[in-house]
C-alpha positions, 0 to 999 in steps of 0.5 A: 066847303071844307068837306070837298077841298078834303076830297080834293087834297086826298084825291091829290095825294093820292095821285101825286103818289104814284109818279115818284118823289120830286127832289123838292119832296125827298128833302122831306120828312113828311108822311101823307098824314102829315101832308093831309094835316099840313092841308087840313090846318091851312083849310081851318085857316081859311073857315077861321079866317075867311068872310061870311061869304066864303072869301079871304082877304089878303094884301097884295104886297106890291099895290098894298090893295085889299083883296078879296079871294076865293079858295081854289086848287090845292096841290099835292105838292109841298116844299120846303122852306129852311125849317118850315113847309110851304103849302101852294093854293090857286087863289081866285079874285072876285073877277076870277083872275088866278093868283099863286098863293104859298102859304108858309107854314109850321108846326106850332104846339097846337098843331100846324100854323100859317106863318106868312102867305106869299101871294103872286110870288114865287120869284121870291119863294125860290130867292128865300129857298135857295138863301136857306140851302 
């Protein structure tokens, strides 16, 4: 599974290259091989801490329920967050309903670490970015 989310993100990098830096992007300091690593940690965040089946649970913050998801799109695309870097999935329940997740991410002395997952809330991912200019 891995193997194939990492064509994905490279496929995605490489496209999303071409069409010009969003201002979101030029704020950043980020090489593509950051941006891959960025991609590749969240992805062993997902094996390290996913079920057996391939899924990941995570708590909906506004009904407090447990659900169960399964990886779907990266995006090229990463923002910044004050010091950090958020990093956007399409989520999958097992209905296969489709949910925004951002991962919030940093670097820590092992490398690139989730530090928070915002899940169905960029409302308060754009509060929290524009508090943070």
């Amino acid at each position: 599974m891995k193997q194939v989310l990492m064509v994905l993100i490279l496929g995605g990098i490489l496209y999303a290259a071409p069409h010009g830096v969003t201002r979101a992007e030029a704020n950043q300091s980020l090489t593509a091989e950051d941006k891959i690593a960025l991609q590749s940690a969240l992805l062993d965040f997902f094996e390290q801490g996913g079920d057996a089946d391939g899924t990941f649970r995570i708590i909906d913050r506004t009904t407090g329920d447990m659900l169960k998801m399964h990886t779907g799109a990266l995006h090229p695309r990463i923002i910044t967050l004050g010091p950090d870097y958020v990093v956007c999935i399409q989520l999958f329940d097992t209905s296969g309903q489709g949910h925004e997740a951002d991962f919030v991410m940093r670097r820590g002395s092992g490398g690139w670490i989730v530090t928070d997952v915002l899940l169905n809330q960029r409302d308060l991912l754009k509060k929290a970015r524009r508090q943070l200019k």
